[in-house]
Each structure stands twice: as C-alpha cells, then as structure tokens.
C-alpha positions as CSV (number, residue, x, y, z in Angstrom):
1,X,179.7,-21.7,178.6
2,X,178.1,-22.6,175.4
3,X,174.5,-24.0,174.9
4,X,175.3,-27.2,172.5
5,X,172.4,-27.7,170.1
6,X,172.6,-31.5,168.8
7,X,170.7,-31.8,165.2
8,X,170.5,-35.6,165.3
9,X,170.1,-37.2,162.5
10,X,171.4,-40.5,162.1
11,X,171.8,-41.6,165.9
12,X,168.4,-41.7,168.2
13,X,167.6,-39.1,170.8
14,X,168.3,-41.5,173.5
15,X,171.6,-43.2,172.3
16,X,172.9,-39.2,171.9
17,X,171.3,-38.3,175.8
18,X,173.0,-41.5,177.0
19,X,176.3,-40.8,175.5
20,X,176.5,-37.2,176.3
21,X,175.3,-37.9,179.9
22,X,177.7,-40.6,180.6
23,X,180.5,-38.4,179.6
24,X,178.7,-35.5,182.0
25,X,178.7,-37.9,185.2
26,X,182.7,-39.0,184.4
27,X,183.6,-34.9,184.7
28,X,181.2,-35.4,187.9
29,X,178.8,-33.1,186.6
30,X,175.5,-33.8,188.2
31,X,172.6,-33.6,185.1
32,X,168.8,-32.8,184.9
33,X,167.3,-33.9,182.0
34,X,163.8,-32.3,181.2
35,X,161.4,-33.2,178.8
36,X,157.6,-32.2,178.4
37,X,156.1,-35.1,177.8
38,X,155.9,-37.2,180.9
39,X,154.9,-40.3,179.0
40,X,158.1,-40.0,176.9
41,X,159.9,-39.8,180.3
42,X,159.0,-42.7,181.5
43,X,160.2,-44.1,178.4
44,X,163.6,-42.4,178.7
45,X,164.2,-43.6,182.1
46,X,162.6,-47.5,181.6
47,X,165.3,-47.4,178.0
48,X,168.5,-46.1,180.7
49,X,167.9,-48.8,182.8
50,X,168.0,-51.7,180.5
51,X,170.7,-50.5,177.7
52,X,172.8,-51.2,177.6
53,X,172.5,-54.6,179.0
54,X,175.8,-54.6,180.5
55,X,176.2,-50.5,181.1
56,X,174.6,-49.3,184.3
57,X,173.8,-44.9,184.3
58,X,172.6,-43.8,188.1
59,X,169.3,-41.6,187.4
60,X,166.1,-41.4,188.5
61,X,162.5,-39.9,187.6
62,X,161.4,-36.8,189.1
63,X,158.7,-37.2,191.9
64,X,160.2,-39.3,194.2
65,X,162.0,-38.7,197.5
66,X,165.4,-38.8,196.5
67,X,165.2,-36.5,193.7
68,X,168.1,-34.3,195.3
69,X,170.2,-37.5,195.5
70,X,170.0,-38.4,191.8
71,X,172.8,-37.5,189.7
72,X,171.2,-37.6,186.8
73,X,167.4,-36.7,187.1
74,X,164.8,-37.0,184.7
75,X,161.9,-34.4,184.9
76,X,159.8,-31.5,183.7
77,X,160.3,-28.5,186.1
78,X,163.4,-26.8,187.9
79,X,166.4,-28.4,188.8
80,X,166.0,-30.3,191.4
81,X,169.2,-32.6,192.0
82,X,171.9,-30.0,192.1
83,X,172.7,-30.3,188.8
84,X,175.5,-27.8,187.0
85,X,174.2,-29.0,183.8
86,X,171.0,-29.4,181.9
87,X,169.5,-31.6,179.0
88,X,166.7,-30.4,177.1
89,X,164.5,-32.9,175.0
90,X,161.4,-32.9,173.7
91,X,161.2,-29.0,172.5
92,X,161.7,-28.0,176.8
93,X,163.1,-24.9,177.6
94,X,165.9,-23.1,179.7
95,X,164.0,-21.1,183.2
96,X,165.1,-17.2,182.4
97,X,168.6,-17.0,183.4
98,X,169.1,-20.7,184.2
99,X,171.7,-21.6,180.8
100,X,173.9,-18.6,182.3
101,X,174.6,-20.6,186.0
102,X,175.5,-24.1,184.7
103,X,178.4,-25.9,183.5
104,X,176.5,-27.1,180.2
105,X,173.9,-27.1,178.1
106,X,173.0,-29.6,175.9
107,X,169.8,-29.3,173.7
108,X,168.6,-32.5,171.6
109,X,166.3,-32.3,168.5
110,X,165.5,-34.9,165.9
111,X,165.8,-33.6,162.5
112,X,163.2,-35.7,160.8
113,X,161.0,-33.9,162.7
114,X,160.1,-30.3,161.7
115,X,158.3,-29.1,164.5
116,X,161.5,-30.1,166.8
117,X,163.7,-28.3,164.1
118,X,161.7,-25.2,164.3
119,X,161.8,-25.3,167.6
120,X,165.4,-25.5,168.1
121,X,165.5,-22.8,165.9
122,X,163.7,-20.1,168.1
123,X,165.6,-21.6,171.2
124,X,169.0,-20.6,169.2
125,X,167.6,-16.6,168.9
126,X,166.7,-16.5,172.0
127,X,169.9,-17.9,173.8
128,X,171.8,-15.3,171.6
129,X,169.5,-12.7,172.2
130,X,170.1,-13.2,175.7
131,X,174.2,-12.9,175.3
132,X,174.4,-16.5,175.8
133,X,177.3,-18.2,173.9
134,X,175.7,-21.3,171.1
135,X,177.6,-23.9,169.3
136,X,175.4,-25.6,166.7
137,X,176.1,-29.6,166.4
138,X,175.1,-32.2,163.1
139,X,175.7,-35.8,162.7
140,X,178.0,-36.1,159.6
141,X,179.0,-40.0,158.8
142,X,178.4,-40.9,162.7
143,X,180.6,-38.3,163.8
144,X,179.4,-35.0,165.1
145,X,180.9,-31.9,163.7
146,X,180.3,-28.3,164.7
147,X,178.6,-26.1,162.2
148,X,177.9,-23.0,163.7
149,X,179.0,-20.5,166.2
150,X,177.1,-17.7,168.0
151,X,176.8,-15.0,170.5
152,X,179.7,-14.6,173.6
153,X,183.0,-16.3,173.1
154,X,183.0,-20.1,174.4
155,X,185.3,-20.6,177.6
C-alpha cells in the first residue's frame, strides 16, 4: 500500500479531502482525518457539513462520545474510529508504524505554501526510509497525474 502524496495546486485542500474521502467511504473504508490545528478542524468539519448543499458525508469531530462510531473522523491524535485509512492535513504525521497497517494513505499539501511543501518533502524520506511504498500526485489541467514513484512495489 502506497502513501499518496497530493501537491494541490489548483483545487482547495477541502474540495481534494472531500473528494478523496467520499470515494474512501464508497469502498467502505472507514477514515481518520488528522490535522494539527484544531481551529482549522473545526473549519473542516463546519465546510463538510454544508457543501455541498445537496451532498451529505457522515463524519464527526474528535472529542465526542461516538468517536468509534464515526466513519470518517476528524482529529489530532491516534485513530480512534477504526479507520483502515488515514488523511493527513495541515503538515500531521503518520504514529511509527501506523502507514504500514492501513488500507491508505493520503497526504494533502497546498503548494502555494512552502512551509507545507517542505514539509511534505521530509514526510516523502521518511516513508521511504521506512520501506514504505510512495506515489507522488500534482494537479495538471484539473486532473491529477502521478509524477513520482518510490520505495516497495505498490499492491
């Protein structure tokens, strides 16, 4: 299994989460999606519930008492939910060993912003120093297209 590094570019960081964890919930993947900001967070989960207006994705904010219920939970610290798949934002990290149990990885950095590219950077060593498997994503014309490969085979 492959961490998926998405280089976003022309899309937003929450229209690429949303997309990518719509398409995680139809293969009945439960998801957690940690950040490190809790006030960006709250943002996140206040922006799934109202877009789009007519699209509904089941997912709550860590804290609360049905944390292991949610299928997609939002939060800062270990999975909590279940999940076989993880969505870092916000420059978070993988736990040691935690990319190696799950289904998928995804791991979303704006590219305007340096500090986030850097970042993602020194995440991408690490996996691959680690033996994990990395597949490196850009936006290209508002289509993503795989630019790099690295580490174990993917599959």
């Amino acid at each position: 299994m492959p961490v998926l590094f998405y280089h976003i570019t022309q899309s937003s960081v929450q229209d690429t989460a949303r997309a990518l964890l719509e398409r995680a919930l139809q293969a009945g993947w439960r998801v957690m999606l940690r950040g490190t900001d809790p006030d960006a967070l709250d943002r996140l989960d206040q922006w799934l519930w109202l877009h789009p207006e007519d699209g509904f994705l089941p997912h709550g904010l860590a804290g609360g008492p049905q944390d292991a219920d949610q299928p997609v939970l939002l939060g800062q610290g270990a999975i909590a939910n279940g999940a076989r798949a993880l969505m870092l934002v916000d420059g978070a990290d993988p736990l040691p060993g935690e990319a190696a149990g799950l289904e998928r990885v995804w791991v979303l950095f704006d590219g305007q912003d340096e500090g986030a590219v850097n970042r993602a950077r020194g995440l991408w060593k690490a996996v691959v120093a680690e033996g994990q498997a990395a597949q490196y994503w850009s936006e290209e014309g508002g289509r993503w297209a795989k630019k790099a490969e690295s580490g174990a085979p993917a599959g």
